[in-house]
GULUM-390679 format. One record per residue: x, y, z of N, C-alpha, C, CB in turn. Coordinates in steps of 0.1 Angstrom, whole numbers, padded with zeros to 4 digits, always signed. Glycine has a CB too. Layout:
N
XYZXYZXYZXYZ
...
END
This chain:
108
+1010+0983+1625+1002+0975+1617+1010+0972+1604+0988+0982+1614
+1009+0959+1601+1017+0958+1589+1007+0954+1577+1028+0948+1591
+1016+0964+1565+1007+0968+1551+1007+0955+1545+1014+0980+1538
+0996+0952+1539+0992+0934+1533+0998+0937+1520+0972+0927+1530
+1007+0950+1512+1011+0949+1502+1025+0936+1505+1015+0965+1497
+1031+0942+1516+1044+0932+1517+1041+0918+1527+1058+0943+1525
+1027+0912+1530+1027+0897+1532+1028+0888+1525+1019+0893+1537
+1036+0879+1522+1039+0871+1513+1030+0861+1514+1052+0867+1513
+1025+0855+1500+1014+0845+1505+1019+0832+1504+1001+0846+1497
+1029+0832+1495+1036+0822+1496+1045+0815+1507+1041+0823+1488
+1046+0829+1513+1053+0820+1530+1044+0816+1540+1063+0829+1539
+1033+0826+1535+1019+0822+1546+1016+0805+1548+1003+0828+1537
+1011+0804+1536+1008+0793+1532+1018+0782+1537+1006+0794+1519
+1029+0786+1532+1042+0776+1538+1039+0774+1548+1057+0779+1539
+1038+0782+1561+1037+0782+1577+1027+0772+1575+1031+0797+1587
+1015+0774+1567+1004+0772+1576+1004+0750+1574+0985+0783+1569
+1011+0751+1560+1011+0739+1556+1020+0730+1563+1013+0739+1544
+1029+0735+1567+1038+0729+1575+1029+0725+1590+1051+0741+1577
+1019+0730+1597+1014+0726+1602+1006+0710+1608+1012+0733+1600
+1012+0701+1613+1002+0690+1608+0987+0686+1615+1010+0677+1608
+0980+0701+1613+0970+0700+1616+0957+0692+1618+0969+0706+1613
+0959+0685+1622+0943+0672+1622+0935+0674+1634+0947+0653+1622
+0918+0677+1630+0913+0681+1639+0912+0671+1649+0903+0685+1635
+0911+0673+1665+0907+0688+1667+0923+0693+1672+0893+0691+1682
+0935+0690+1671+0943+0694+1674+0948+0706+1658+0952+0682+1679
+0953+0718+1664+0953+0727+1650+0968+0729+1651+0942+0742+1650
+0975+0726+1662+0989+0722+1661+0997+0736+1657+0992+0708+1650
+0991+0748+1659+0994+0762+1657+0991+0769+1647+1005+0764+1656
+0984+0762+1641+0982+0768+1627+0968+0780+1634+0975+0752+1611
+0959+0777+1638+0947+0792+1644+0963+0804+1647+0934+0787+1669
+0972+0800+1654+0980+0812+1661+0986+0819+1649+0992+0807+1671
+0992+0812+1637+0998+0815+1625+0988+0825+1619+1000+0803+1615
+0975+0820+1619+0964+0830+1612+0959+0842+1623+0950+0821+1608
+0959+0840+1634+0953+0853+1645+0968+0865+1644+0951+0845+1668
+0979+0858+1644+0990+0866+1641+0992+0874+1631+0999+0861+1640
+0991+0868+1620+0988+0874+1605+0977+0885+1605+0983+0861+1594
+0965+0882+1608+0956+0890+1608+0956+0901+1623+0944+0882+1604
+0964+0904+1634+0963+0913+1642+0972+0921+1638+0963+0910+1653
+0982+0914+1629+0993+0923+1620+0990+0933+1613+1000+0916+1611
+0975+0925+1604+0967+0933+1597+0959+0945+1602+0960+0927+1591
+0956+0946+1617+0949+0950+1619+0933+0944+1624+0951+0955+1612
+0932+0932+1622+0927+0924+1629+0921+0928+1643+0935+0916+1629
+0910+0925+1645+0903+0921+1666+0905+0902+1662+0875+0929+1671
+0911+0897+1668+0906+0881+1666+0901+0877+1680+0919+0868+1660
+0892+0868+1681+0886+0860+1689+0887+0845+1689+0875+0862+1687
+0895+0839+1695+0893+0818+1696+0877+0817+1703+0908+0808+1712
+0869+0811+1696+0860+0809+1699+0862+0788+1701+0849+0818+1688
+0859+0781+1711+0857+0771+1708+0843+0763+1708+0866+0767+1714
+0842+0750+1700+0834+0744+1701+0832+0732+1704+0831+0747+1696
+0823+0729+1714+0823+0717+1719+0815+0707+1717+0824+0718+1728
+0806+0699+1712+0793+0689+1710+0795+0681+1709+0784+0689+1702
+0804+0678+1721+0804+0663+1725+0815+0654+1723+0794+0656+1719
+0822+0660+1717+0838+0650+1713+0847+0659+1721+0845+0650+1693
+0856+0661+1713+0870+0670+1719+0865+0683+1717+0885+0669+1711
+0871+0688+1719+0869+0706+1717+0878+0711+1702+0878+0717+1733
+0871+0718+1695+0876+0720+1682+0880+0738+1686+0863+0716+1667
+0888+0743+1685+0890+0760+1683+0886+0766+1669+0907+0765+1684
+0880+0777+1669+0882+0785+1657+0884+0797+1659+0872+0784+1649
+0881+0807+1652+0887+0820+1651+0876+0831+1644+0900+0819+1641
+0877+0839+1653+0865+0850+1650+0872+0861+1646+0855+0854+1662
+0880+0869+1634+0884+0879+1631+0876+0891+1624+0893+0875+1625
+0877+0903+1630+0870+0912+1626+0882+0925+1627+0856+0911+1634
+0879+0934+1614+0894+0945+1613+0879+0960+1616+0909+0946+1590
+0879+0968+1623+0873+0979+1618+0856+0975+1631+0871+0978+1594
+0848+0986+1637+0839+0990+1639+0827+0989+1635+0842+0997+1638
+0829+0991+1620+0812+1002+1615+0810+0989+1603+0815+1026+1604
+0795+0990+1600+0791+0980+1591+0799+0983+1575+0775+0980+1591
+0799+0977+1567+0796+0962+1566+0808+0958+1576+0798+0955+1550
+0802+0944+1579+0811+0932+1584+0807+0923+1576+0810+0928+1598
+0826+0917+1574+0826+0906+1566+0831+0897+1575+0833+0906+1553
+0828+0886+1575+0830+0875+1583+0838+0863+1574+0815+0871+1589
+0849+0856+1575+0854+0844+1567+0853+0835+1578+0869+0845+1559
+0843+0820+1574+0849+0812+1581+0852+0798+1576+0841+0811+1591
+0863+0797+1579+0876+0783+1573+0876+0776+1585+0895+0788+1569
+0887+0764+1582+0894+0754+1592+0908+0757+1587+0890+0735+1592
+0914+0753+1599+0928+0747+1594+0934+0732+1593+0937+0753+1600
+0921+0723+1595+0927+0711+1599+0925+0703+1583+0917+0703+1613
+0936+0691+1583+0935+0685+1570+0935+0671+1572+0945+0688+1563
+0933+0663+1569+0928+0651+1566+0945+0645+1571+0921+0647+1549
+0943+0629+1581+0954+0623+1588+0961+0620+1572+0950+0609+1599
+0974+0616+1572+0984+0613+1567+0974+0599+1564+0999+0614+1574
+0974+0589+1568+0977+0578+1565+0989+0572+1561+0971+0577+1559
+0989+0561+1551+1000+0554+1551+1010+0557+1547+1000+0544+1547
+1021+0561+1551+1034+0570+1547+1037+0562+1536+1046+0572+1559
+1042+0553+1531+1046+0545+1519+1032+0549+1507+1049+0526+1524
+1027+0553+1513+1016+0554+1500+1018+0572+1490+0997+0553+1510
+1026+0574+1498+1031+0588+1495+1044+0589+1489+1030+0596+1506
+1042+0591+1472+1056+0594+1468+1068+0603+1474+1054+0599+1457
+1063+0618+1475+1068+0626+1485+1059+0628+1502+1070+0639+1478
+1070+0637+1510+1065+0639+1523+1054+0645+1522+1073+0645+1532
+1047+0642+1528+1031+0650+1528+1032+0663+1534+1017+0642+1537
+1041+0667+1542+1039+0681+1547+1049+0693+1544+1038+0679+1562
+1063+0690+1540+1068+0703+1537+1065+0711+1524+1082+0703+1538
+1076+0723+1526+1072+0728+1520+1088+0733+1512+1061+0736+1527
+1089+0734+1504+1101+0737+1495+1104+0753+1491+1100+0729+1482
+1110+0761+1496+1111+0773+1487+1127+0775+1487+1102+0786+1492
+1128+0782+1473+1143+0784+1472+1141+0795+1458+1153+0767+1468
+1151+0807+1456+1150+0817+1448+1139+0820+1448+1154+0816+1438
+1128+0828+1455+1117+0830+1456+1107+0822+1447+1116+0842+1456
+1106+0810+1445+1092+0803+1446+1094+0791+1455+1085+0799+1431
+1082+0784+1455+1080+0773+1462+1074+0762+1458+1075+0775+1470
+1074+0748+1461+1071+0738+1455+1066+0737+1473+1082+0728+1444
+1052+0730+1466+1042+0726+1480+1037+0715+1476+1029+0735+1486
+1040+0703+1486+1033+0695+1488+1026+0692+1496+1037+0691+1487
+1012+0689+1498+1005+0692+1508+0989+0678+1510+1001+0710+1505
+0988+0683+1517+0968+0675+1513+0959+0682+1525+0965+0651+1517
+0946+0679+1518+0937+0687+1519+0923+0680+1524+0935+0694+1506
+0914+0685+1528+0902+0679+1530+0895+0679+1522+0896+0682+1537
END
């Protein structure tokens, strides 16, 4: 199991941003996060859902047995690009060099 002192969140994030997730395709980004968290110690679950369109995945993670249970639930999908010329920089990487990073990104 690996200690969450040494996960970097800044590379987390890098992975996950680099993803060009738009629902319902999550384009790896659920696997980036079930990985991360079974690292932690994690149980994860892909739960999908379906009501009538495509099928969307999500993620049921739970670390530990006994109550409490905390439950987080997120997406990882982000809104399409649109028009590439409308974007000063690339919408999806992610820059790091001498340990920080410059992210560019978009969001829902």
């Amino acid at each position: 199991m690996r200690n969450a002192a040494v996960l970097d969140p800044a590379e987390l994030a890098a992975r996950l941003i680099r993803r060009p997730s738009v629902t319902p395709k999550d384009e790896g980004a659920l696997d980036i996060v079930a990985a991360t968290l079974e690292e932690l110690g994690f149980i994860c679950h892909r739960l999908v859902f379906d009501e009538g369109g495509e099928p969307v995945d999500n993620l049921y993670a739970r670390r530990g047995d006994a109550p409490p249970n905390f439950c987080f639930a997120g997406h990882t999908d982000v809104v399409p690009v649109g028009a590439r010329e409308a974007w000063s920089l690339i919408p999806l990487p992610v820059w790091c060099a001498t340990g920080s990073c410059v992210v560019v990104a978009r969001s829902t």
